[in-house]
C-alpha positions as CSV (number, residue, x, y, z in Angstrom):
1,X,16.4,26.4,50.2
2,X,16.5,22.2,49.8
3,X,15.0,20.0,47.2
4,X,12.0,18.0,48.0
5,X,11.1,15.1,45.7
6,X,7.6,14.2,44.8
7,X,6.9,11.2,42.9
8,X,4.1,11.7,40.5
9,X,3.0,8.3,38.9
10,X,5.8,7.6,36.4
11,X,7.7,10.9,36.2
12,X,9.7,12.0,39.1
13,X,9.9,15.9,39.7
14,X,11.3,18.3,41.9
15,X,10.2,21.4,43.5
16,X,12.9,23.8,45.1
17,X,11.3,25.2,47.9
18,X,12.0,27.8,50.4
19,X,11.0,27.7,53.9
20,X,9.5,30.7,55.2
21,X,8.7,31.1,59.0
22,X,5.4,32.2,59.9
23,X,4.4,33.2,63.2
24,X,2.7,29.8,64.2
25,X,4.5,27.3,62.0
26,X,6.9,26.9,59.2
27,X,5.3,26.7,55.5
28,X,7.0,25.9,52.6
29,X,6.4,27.7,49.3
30,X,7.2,26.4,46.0
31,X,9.9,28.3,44.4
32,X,10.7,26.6,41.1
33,X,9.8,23.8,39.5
34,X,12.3,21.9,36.9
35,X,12.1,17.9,36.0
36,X,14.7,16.0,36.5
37,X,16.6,15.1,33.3
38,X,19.7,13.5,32.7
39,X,22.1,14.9,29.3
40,X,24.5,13.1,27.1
41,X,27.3,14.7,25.2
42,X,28.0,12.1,22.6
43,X,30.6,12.0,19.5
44,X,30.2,9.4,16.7
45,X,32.4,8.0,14.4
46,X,30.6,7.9,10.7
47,X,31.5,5.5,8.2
48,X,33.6,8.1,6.3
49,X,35.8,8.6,9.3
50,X,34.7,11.8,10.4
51,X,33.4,12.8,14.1
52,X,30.2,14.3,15.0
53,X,29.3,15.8,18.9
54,X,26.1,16.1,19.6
55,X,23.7,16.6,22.9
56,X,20.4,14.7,23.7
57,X,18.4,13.8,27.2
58,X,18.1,10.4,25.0
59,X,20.9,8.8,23.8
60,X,19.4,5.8,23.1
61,X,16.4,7.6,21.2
62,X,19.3,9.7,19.4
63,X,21.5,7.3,18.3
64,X,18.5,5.5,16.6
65,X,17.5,8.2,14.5
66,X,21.0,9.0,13.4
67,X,21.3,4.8,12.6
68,X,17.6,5.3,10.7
69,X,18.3,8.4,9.0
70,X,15.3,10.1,10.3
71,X,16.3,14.0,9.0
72,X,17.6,13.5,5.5
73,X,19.2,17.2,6.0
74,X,21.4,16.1,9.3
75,X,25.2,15.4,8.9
76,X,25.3,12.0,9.8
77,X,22.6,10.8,7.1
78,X,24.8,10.4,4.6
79,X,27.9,9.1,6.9
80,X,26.1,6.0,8.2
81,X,26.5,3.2,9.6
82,X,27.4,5.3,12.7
83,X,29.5,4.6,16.0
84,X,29.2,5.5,19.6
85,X,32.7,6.6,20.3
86,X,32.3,9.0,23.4
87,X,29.5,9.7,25.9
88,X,29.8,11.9,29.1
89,X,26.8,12.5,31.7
90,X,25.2,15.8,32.7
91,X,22.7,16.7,35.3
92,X,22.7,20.6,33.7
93,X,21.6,21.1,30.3
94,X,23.7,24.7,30.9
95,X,27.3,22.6,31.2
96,X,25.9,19.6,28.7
97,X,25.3,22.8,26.0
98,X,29.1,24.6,26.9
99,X,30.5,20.9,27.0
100,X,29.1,19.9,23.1
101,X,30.4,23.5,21.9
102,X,34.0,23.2,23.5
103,X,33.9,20.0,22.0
104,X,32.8,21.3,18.5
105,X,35.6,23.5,18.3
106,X,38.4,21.0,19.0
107,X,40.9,19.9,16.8
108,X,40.2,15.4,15.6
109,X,43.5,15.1,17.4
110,X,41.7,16.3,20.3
111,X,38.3,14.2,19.8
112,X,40.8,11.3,19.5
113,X,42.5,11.7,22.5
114,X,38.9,12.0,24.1
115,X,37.7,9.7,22.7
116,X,40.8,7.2,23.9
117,X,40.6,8.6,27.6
118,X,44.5,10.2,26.7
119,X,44.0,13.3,29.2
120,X,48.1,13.3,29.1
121,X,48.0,14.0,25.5
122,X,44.7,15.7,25.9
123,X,46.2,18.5,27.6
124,X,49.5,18.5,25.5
125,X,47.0,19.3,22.7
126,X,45.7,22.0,24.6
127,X,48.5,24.0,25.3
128,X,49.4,27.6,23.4
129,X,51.7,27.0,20.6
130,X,51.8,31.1,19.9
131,X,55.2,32.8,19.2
132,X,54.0,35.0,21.7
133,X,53.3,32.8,24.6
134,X,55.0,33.1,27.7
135,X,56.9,29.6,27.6
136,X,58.1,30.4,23.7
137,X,59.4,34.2,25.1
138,X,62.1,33.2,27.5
139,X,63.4,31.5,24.3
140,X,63.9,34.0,22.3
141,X,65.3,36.7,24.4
């Protein structure tokens, strides 16, 4: 299987197609079509101090409507002005989604160090504090 790209007008696509031999020739046969899109997992920084992570194939588009207060219901309408803190760049909306809920489930000490480009601390963060973790049980024994 390869990719082959195909420029139609203003949107790019690409088919992934597999080559088949046939007796005379070799034919290639779509085998799935997807667009090519590119994903942000973003966090901002509202005006109250707190940190939102969100997920668009826009961010410029996004980070308008939060500014404009488009959904009166969303978080951030409330918490404006708003703040880009963070962005990272996906080509798979499967690792963008896993990205924005790993993200979601993190500690603000954790966002911060993100945010800051702290991996060091980043990982300290991450680390098992359990009583019952293996570098805590040579300890007590």
């Amino acid at each position: 299987m390869f990719l082959v790209d195909i420029n139609r007008g203003k949107t790019t696509s690409v088919f992934l197609c597999q080559a088949e031999r046939s007796r005379s020739h070799e034919q290639i046969k779509p085998y799935i079509w997807f667009p090519m899109y590119t994903y942000y997992v973003y966090i901002l920084k509202c005006c109250d101090g707190s940190y939102y992570t969100g997920i668009t194939n826009n961010i410029a588009i996004r980070l308008a409507q939060h500014q404009h207060g488009i959904d009166k219901y969303c978080y951030t309408y409330k918490s404006r002005p708003l703040t880009l803190k963070f962005q990272q760049e996906f080509n798979d909306v499967l690792q963008a989604i896993y990205f924005e809920k790993k993200i979601k489930g993190w500690t603000r000490a954790k966002k911060v160090a993100l945010i800051n480009g702290d991996y060091d601390m980043l990982k300290i963060l991450s680390e098992c504090r359990n009583a019952t973790h293996f570098k805590y049980q040579s300890l007590n024994k």
